[in-house]
LOKOLDO-194827 format. One record per residue: residue number from 1; residue in one letter; x, y, z of N, C-alpha, C in turn. Coordinates in steps of 0.001 Angstrom, whole numbers, plus 524288, in hexadecimal, padded with zeros to 5 digits. Each point is the difference from the previous one (the first is absolute). Example, Ala and Ser with C-alpha at 12.3 -4.5 7.8 and 13.67 -1.06 7.14 Angstrom:
<nuzas>
NUZA  num  residuo    n_X    n_Y    n_Z   ca_X   ca_Y   ca_Z    c_X    c_Y    c_Z
NUZA    1        a  83386  7E9C6  81E78  7FC86  804A6  80000  80384  804B0  80000
NUZA    2        s  7FEA2  8041A  7FD30  80334  804A6  8003C  7FCFE  80442  802DA
</nuzas>
This chain:
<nuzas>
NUZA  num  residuo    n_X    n_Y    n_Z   ca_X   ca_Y   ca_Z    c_X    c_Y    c_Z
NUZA    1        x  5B47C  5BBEA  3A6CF  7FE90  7FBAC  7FCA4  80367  80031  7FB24
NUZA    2        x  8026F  7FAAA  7FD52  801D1  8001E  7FD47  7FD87  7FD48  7FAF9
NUZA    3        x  800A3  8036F  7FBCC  7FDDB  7FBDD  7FA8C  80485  7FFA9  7FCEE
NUZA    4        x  7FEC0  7FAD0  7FE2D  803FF  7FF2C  7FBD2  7FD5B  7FE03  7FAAD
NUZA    5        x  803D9  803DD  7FD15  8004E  801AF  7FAFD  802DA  7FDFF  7FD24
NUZA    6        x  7FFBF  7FAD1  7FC1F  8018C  7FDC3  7FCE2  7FEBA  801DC  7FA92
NUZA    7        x  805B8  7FE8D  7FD1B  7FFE9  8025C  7FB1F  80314  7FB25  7FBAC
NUZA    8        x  7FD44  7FECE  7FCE0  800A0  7FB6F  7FB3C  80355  802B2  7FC21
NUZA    9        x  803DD  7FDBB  7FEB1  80346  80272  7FC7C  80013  7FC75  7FBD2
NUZA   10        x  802E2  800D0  7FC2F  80199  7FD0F  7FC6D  806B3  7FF5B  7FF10
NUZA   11        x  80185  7FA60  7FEA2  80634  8023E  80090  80220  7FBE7  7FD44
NUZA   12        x  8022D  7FF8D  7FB28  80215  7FC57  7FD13  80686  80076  7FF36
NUZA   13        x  80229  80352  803E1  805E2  7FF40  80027  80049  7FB56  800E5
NUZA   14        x  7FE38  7FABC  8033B  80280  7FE29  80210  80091  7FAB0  7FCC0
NUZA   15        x  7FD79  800DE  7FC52  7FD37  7FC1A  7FC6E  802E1  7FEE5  7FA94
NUZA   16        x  802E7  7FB25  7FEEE  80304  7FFC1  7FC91  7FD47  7FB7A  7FACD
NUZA   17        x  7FBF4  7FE1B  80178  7FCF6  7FEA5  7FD1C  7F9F2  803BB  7FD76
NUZA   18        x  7FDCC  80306  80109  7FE29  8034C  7FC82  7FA4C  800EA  80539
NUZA   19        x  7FE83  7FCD0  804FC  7FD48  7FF1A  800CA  7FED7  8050E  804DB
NUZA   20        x  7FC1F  80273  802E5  7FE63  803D5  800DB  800B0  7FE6E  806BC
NUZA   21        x  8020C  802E2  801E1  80270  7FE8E  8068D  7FDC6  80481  80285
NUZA   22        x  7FBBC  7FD74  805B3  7FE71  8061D  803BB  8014B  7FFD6  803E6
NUZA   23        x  8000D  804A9  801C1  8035C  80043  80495  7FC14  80312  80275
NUZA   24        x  7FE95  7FF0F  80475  7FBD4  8032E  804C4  80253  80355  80371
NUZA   25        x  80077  8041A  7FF9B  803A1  80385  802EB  7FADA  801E5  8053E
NUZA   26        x  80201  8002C  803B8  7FA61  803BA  803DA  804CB  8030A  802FA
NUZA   27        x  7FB2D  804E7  801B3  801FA  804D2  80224  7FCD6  7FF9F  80558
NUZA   28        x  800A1  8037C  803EA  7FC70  800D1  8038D  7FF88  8053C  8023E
NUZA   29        x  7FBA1  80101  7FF44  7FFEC  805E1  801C8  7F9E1  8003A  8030C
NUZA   30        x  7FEF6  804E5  80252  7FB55  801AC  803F5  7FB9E  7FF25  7FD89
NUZA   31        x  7FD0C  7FED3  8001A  7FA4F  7FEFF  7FDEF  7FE79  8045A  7FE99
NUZA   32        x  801BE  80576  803A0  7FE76  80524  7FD08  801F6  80173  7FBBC
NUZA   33        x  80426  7FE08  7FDEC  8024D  7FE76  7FB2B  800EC  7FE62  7FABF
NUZA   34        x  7FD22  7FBCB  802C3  80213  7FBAE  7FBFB  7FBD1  7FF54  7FB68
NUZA   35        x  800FA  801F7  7FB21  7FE78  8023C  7FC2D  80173  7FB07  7FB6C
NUZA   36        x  7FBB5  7FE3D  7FD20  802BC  7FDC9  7FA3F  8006E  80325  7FCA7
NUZA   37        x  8049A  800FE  7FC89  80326  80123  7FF08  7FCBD  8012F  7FA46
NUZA   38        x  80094  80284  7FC90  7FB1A  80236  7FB4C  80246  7FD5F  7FB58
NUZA   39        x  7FC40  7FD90  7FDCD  8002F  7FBD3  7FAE3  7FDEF  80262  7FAB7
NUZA   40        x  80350  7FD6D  7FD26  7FEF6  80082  7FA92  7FF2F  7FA5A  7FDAF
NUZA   41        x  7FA92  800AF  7FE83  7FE55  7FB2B  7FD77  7FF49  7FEB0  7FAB4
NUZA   42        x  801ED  7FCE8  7FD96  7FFD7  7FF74  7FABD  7FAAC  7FF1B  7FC4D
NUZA   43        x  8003F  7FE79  7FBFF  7F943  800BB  7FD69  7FE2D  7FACE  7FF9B
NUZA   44        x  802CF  7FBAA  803C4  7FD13  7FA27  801A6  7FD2C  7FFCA  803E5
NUZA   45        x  80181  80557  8049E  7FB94  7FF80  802E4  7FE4B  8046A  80266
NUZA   46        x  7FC95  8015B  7FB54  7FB43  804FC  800F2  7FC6E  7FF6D  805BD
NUZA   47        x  7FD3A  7FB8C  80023  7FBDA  7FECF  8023C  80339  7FFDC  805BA
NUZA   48        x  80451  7FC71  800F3  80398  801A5  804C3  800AA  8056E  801AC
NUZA   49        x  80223  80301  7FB15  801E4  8064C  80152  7F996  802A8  8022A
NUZA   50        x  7FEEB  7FF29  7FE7B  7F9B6  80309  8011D  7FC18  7FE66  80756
NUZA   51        x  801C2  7FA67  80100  7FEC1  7FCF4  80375  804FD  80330  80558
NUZA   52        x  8051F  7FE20  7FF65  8021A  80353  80225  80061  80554  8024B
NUZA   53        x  7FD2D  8038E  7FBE3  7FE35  80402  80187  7FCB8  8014C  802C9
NUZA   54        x  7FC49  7FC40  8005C  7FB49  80105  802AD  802D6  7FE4C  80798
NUZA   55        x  803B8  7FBE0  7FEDD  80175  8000A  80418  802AD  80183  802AB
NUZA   56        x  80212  804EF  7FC8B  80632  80470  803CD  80467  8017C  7FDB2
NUZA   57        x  7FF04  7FB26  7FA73  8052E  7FF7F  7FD9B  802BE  8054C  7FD5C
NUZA   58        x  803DD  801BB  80188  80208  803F2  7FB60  80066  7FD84  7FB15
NUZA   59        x  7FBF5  7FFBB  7FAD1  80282  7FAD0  7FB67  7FE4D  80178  7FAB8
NUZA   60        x  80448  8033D  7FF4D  7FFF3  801E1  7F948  7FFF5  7FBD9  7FBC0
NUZA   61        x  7FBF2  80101  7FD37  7FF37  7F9FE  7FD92  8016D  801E7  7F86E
NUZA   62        x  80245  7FE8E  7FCE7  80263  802BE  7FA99  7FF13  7FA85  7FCE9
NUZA   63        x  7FD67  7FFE6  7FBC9  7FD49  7FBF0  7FC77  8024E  801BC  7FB85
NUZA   64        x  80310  80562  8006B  8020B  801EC  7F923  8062B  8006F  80090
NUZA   65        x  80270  7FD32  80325  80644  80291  7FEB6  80357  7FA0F  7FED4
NUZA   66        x  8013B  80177  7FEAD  8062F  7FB7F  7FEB7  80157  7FEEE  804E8
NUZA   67        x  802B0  7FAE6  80106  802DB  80060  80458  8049C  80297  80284
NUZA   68        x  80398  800BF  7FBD6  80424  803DC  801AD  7FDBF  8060F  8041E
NUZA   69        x  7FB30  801C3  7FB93  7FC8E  80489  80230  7FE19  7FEA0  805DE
NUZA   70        x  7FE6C  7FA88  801CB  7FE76  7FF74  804FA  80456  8002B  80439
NUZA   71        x  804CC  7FCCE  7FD1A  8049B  8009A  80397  800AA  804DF  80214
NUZA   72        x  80053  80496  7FB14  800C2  80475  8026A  7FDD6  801BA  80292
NUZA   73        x  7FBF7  80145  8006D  7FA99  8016A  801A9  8007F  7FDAA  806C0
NUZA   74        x  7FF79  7FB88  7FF0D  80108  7FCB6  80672  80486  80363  80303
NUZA   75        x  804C3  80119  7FD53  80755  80095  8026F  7FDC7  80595  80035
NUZA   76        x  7FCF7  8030E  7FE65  80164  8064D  7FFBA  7FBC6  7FFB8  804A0
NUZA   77        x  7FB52  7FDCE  80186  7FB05  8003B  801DF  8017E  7FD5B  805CF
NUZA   78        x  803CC  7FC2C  800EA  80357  7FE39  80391  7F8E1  7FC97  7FFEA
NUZA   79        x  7FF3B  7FC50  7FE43  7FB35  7FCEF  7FEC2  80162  7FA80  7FF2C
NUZA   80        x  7FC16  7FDAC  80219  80057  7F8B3  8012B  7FE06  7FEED  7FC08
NUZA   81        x  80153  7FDD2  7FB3B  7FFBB  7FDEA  7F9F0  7FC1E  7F9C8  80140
NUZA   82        x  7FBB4  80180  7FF15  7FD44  7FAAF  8012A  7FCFE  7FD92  7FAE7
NUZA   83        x  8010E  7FA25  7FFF8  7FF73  7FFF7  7F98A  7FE90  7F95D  8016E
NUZA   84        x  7FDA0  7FF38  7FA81  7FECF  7F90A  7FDAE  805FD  7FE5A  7FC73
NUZA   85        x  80201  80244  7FEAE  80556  801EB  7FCD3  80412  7FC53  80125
NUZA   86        x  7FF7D  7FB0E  7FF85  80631  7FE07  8040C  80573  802C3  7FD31
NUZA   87        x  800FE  80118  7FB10  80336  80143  7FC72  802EA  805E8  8033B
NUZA   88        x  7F943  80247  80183  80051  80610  80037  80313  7FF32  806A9
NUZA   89        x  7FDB2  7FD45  80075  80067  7FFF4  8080B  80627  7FE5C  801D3
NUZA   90        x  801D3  7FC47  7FD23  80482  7FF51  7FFAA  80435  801B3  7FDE7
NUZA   91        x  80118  806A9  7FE0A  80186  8017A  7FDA8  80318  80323  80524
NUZA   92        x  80784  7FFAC  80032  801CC  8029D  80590  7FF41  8063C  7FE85
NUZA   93        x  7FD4F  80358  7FD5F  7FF5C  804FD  800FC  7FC80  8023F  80247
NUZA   94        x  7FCB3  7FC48  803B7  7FAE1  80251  800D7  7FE58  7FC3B  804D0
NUZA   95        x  7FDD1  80229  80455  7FBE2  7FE50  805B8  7FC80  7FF10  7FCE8
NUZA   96        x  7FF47  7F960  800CF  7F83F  7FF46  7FD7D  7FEA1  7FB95  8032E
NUZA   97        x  7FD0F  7FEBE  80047  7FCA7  7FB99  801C9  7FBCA  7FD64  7FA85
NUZA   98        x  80291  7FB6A  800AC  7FDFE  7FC42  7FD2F  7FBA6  7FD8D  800EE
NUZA   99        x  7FA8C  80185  7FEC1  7FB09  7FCB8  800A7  7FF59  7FB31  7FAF1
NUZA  100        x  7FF0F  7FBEC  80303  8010F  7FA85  7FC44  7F823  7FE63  7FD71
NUZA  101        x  7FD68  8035D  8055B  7FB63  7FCE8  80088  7FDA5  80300  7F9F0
NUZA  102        x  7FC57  7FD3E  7FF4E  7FA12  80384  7FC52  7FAB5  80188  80266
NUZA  103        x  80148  7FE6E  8067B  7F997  8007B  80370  80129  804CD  802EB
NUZA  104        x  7FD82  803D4  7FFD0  7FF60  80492  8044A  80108  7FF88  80402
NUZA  105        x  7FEB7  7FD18  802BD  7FF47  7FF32  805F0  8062E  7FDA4  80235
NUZA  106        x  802F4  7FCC1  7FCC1  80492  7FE95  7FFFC  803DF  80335  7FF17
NUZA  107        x  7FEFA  80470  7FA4A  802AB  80443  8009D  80090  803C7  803E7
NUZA  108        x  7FCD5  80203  80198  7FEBF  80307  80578  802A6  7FC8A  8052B
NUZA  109        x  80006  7FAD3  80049  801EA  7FCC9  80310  806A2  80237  7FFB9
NUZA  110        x  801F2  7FDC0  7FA7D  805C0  8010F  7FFC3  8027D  8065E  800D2
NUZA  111        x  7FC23  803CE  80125  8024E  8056F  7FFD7  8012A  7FF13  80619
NUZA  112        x  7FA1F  7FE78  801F5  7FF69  8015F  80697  80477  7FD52  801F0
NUZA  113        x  800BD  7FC5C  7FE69  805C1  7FD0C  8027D  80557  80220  7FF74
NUZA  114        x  7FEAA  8002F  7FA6E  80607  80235  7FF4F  80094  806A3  80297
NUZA  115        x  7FB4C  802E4  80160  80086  8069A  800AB  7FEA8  8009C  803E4
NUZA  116        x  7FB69  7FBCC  803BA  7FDA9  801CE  8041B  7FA55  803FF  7FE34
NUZA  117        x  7FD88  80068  802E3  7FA97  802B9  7FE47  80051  805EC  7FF44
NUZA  118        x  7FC0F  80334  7FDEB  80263  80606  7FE37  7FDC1  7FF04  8049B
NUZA  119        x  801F0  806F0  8024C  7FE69  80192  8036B  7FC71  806C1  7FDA7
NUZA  120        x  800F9  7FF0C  7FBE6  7FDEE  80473  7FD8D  7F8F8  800FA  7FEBE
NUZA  121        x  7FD37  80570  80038  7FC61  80100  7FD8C  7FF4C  7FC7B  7FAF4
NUZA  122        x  7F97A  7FF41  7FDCA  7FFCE  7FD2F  7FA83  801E8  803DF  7FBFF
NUZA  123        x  801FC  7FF59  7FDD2  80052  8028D  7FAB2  7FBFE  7FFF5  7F9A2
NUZA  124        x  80055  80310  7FE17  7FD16  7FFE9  7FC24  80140  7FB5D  7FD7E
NUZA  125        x  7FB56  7FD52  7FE06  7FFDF  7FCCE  7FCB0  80108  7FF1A  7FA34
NUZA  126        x  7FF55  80496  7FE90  8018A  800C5  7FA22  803C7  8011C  7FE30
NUZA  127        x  80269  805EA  8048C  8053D  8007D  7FED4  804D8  80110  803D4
NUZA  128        x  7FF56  7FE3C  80530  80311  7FDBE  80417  80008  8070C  8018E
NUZA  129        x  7FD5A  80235  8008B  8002C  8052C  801F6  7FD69  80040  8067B
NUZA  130        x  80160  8043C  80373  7FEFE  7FEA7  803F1  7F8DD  802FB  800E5
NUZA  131        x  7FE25  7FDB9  80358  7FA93  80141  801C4  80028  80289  803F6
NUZA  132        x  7FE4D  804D3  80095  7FEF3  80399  802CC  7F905  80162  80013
NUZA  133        x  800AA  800AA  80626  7FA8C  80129  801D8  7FBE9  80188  7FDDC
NUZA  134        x  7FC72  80121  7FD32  7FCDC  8038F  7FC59  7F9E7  800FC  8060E
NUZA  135        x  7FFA9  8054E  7FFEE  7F9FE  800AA  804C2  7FB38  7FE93  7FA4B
NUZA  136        x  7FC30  7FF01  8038B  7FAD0  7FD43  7FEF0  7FEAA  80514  7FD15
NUZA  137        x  800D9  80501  800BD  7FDE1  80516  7FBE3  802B3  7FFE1  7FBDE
NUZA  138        x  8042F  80062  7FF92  80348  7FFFE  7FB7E  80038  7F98A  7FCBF
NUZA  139        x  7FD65  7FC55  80327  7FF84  7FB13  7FCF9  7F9D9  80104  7FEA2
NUZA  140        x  7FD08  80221  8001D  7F9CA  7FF25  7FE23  800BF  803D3  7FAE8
NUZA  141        x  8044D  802E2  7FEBA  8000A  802FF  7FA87  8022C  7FBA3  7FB27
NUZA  142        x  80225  7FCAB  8032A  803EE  7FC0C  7FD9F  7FE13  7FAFC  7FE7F
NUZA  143        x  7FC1B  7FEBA  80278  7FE0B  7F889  7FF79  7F9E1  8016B  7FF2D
NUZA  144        x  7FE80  7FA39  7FC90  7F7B8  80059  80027  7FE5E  801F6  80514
NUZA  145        x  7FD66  801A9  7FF79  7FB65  800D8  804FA  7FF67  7FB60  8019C
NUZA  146        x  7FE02  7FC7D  7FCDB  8001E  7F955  8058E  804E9  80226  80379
NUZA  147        x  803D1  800E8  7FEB2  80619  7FE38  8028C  7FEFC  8026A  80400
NUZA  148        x  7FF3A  8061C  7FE50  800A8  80513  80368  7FC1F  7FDBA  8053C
NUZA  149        x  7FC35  80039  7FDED  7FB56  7FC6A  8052A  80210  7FD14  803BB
NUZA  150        x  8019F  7FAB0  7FC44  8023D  7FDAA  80208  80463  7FC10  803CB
NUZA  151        x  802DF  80424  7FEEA  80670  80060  80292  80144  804CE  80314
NUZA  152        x  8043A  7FE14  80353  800D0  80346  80420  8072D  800E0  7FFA3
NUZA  153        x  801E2  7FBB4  7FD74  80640  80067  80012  801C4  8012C  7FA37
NUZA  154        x  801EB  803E0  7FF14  80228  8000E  7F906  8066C  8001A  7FFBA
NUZA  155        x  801DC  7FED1  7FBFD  806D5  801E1  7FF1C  80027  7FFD5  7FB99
NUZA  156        x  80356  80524  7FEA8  8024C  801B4  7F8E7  80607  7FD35  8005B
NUZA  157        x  80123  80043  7FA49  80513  7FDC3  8006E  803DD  8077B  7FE97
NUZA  158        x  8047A  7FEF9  80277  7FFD9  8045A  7FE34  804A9  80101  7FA47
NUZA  159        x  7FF49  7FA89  7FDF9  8023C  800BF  7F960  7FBAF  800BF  7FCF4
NUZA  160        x  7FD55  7FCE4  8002F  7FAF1  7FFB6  7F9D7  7FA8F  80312  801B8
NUZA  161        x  7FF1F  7FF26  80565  7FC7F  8024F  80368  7FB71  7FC58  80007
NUZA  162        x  7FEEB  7FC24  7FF10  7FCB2  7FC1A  80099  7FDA6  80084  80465
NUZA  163        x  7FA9C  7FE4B  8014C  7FC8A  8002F  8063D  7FFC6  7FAAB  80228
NUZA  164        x  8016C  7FFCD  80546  7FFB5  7F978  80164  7FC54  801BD  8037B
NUZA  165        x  7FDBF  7F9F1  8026E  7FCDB  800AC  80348  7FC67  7FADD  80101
NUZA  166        x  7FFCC  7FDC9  805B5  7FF76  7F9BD  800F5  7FB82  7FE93  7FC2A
NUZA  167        x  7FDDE  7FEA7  7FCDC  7FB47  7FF01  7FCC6  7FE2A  7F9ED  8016A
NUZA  168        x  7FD89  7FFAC  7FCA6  7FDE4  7F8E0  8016E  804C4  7FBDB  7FEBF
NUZA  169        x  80343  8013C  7FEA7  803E5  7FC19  7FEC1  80408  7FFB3  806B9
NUZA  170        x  7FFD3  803BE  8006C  8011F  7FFB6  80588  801F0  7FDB1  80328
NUZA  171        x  7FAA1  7FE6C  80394  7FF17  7F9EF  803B3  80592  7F9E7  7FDE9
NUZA  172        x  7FD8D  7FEEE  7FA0F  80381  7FD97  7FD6F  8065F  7FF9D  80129
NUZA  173        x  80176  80641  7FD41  8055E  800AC  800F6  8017B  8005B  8058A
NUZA  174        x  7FD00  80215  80387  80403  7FDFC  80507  7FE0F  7FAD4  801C5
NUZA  175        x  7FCAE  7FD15  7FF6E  7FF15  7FA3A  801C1  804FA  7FD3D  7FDDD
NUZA  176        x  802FB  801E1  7FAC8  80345  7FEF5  7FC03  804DE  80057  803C6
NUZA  177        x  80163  80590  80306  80256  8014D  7FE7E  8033F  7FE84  80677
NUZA  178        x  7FA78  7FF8B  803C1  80245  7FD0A  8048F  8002B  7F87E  8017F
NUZA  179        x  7FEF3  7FF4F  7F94F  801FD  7FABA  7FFE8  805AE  7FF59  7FEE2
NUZA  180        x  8042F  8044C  7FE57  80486  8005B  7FE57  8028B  7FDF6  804E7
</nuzas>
């Protein structure tokens, strides 16, 4: 089986009036593969970077740096620069993808297109760290007693160490999340 993996660039060489030109490049590789590619998101879209995560995304999200600091950050991190930024997005030193929308659901729209879906575990929500297994003993030292009772699946992140675990919001997020 083959998936294909499209990737949104930004590219204003070609452009002699000032105006922002994209070019859709796609790759194709094995479905056992085919990986989106890990993002750095700027501080326009938190609520994206965080949403992403939940869905696989590798997506470092930075609300305190200059842009030059993100460029680097993206080129050293070999990272997909994803931004509200047209200024920033169109700038030839840097892979970004340009989100135009202000609605969630449209943003998430323009990644999946332009990247294809993660194929990755969720990631932490807070700070894009990965979630690893946590057992039901070592999670009942960790969460309320409702939780401990209550739950059967846990995961730590293993940067900040945060406890996840399906709660009542749940149901929601994947009704959410298999409407994508």
């Amino acid at each position: 089986m083959i998936y294909f993996v499209s990737t949104l660039l930004v590219d204003v060489t070609n452009s002699t009036d000032g105006q922002i030109t994209y070019i859709e490049r796609s790759y194709q590789m094995p479905e056992s593969v085919a990986k989106a590619p890990p993002l750095l998101i700027d501080a326009m879209l938190g609520t994206l970077a965080r949403r992403l995560r939940w869905l696989g995304y590798d997506a470092e999200y930075r609300s305190d740096l200059p842009d030059d600091e993100m460029i680097r950050i993206a080129k050293e991190q070999g990272r997909l620069l994803v931004t509200r930024d047209r200024e920033l997005a169109g700038r030839r030193d840097v892979r970004a993808l340009f989100i135009a929308s202000l609605v969630l659901a449209e943003q998430i729209q323009v990644v999946e297109d332009a990247l294809g879906p993660s194929f990755g575990p969720a990631r932490c929500m807070v700070c894009n760290g990965c979630l690893l297994a946590l057992s039901i003993e070592e999670a009942t030292l960790l969460v309320p007693p409702y939780v401990a009772r209550t739950q059967t699946e846990f995961g730590r992140c293993d940067r900040c160490h945060r406890i996840y675990w399906p709660g009542t919001h749940w149901p929601d997020l994947m009704k959410w999340k298999g409407s994508q």
